[in-house]
N, C-alpha and C positions, 0 to 999 in steps of 0.2 A: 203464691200459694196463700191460701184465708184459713184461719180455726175458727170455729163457732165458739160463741164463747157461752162457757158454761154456768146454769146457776144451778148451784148445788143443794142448795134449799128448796128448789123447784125440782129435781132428780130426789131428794129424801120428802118429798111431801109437806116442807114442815114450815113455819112463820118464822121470819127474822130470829124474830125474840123467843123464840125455841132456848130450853132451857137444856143442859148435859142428858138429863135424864129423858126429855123429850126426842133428843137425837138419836140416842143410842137406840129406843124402843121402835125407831123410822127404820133405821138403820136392820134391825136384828129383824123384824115383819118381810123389809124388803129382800134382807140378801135370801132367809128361808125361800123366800117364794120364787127367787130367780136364781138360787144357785145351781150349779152345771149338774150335780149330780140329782139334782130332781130333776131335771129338762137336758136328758142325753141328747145332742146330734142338734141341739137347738140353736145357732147361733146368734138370733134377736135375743134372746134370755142371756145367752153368755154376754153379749157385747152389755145388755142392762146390770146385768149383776157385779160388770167392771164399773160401768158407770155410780153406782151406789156404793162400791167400796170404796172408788176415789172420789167422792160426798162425803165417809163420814170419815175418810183420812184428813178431811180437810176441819170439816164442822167438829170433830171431836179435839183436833188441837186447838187451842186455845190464841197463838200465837196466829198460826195460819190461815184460823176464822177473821180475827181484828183486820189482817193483812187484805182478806178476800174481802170482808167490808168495807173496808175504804177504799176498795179499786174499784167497785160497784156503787161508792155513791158516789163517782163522778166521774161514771159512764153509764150511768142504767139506761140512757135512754139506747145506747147503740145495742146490736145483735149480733155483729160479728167484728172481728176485726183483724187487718193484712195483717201479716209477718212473714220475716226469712224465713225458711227452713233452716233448723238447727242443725247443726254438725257436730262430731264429738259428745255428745252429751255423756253426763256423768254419771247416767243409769246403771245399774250392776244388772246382771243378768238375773241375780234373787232379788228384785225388786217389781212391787207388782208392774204389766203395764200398763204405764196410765197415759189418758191423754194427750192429744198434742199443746191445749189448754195448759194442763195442769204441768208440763213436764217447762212451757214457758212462763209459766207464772213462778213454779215454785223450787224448779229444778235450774242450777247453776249450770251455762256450758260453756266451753273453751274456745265459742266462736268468737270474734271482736264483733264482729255484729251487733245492736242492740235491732227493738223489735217494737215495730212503730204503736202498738196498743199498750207498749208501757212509756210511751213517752212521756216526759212532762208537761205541765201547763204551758202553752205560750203567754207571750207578755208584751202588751199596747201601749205604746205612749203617743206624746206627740213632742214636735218642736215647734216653733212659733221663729220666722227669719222674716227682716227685709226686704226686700226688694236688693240691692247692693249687696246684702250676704249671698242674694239666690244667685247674683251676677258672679260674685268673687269666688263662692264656694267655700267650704270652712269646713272645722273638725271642732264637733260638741264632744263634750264630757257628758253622760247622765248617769244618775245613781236609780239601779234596780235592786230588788229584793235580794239579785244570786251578786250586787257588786255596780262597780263604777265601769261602763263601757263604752268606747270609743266609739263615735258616729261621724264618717266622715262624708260629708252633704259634697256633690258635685259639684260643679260651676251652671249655671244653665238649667239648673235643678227646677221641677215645674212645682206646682200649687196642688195642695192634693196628693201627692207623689207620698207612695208608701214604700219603705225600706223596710227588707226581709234581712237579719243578720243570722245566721244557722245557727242553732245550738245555743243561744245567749238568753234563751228563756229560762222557765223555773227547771228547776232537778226534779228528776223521774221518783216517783217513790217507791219505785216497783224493779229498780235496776235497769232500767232501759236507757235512751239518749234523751240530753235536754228539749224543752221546746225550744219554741225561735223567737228572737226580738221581731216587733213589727211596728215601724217609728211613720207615723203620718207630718210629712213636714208643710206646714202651711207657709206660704208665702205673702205676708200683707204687700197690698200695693197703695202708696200714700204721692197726694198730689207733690208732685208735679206730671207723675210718674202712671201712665195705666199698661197693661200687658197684654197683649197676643200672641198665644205662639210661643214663636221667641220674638218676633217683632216689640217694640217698644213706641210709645207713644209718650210726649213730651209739650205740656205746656210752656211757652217760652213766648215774653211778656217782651216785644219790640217799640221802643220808641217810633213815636210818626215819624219823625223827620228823617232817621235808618230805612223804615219802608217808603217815604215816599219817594228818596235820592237813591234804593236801592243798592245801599253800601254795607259789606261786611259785615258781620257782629260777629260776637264770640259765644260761643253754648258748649254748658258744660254737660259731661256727659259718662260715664261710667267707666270710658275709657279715657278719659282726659278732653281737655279741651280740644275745641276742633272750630275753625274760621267757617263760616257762611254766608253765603249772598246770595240777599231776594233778588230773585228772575226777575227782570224787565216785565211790567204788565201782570203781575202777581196777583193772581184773586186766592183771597185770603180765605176765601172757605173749603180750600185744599189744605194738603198737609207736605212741610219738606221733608223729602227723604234723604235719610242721610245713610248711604248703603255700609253694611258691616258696623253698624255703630248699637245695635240690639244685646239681646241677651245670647248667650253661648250656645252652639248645637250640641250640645253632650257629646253626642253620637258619634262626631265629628271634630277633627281638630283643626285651630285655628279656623273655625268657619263662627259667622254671625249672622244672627238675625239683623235687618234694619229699624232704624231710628225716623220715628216718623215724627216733624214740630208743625203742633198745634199753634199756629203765631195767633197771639193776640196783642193787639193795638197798646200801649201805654202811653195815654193821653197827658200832657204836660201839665203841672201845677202851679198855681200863684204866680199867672204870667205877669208880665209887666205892661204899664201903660205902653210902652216903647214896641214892646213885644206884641199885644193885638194891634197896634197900627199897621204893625208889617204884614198878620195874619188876615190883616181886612183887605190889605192893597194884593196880596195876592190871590183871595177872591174875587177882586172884584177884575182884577187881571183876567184869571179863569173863565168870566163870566162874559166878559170882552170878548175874549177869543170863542168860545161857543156860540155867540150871536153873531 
């Protein structure tokens, strides 16, 4: 169900900054000209002549004007807005009847329901993780305006990923439910390390003489270390996959993306005389054998 939402200034004719005396004279003009006993059987006039007495029941209190002004300067742009249907309300039966508007704005009732056009502000932040926090998954602390609350980031958690927490924004100023937390968590990715997916991609810096004998090494990896050996006939402008060694599938447990190494070559330094003699006799080895 929707109520229109009412402006009452706009229903008594009259400018913000309408002064007491300004109201009442909107007021006393309007009700003459629409009250029921000059316009018997007329019910557009009857429903207008409710409408202007719950205008100047509002613009003549003093409390419930300040109240009605700050809940329109920060919503004037919208025109209407959702809400439960009230139950119980604490209306008397000697009370005029006034709107569905006014009866949620101004009137107490004995639903738990709150009423989503008096909500309060929501409230943005952000976090800043890792790459290894996005893997591990963590629980931040942060301080907002309503207090200190607890943000607990998944494992597997992507870049960009916005966390809705209900209720954890600002307080309603109108008696309705809080807004919601809305946490943007960014995830840096720093070399060694880039991201896809959940897939993982890994620079990992191989001595020649590991790639050329095609023996074991050890790479470290977000899940612990893990043994590897370059393929026979290894062309290095591929990448090794190392299955289930990735980031985490939220979605899923105990499931993984893969680990995919970038090998790059780590060429030997400050050889020794001793040492190019052998590097030369095994060229020129090589060079034998291909002729």
């Amino acid at each position: 169900m929707h109520v229109n939402f009412k402006d009452y200034y706009k229903i008594l004719d009259v400018s913000k900054e309408a002064s007491e005396e300004d109201i009442k004279k909107a007021y006393r003009k309007l009700a003459k000209k629409y009250h029921p006993d000059k316009n018997p059987d007329n019910k557009k006039a009857e429903e207008t002549f409710k409408e202007v007495s719950e205008a100047y029941d509002v613009l003549s209190n003093s409390e419930k004007r300040k109240k009605f002004d700050d809940f329109i300067s920060v919503s004037n742009e919208k025109k209407t807005y959702a809400y439960t249907n009230p139950t119980n309300s604490n209306t008397s039966e000697n009370e005029p009847e006034y709107s569905d508007f006014f009866k949620q704005f101004f009137k107490k009732t004995s639903s738990k329901r709150k009423y989503s056009f008096f909500k309060g502000d929501d409230l943005r932040g952000k976090i800043t993780i890792d790459l290894n926090e996005a893997f591990e998954g963590s629980v931040r602390i942060i301080n907002t305006d309503e207090g200190k609350i607890r943000i607990k980031i998944k494992p597997g958690v992507a870049n960009e990923t916005i966390l809705k927490i209900d209720g954890k924004g600002k307080k309603s100023l109108y008696g309705g439910e809080n807004g919601d937390l809305y946490i943007r968590i960014v995830v840096n990715e720093k070399e060694p390390y880039s991201r896809n997916g959940n897939d993982l991609t890994k620079i990992e810096f191989v001595d020649i003489y590991t790639a050329i004998l095609g023996e074991e090494f050890s790479v470290s990896t977000f899940k612990g270390n893990v043994r590897v050996k370059i393929p026979e006939h290894y062309s290095f402008a591929n990448k090794l996959r190392i299955k289930g060694f990735g980031m985490p599938i939220s979605e899923s447990t105990n499931r993984y993306g893969d680990l995919y190494l970038d090998i790059k070559l780590k060429l030997p330094e400050n050889l020794t005389l001793e040492e190019k003699t052998l590097i030369k006799k095994l060229r020129d080895l090589r060079i034998k054998k291909q002729n």
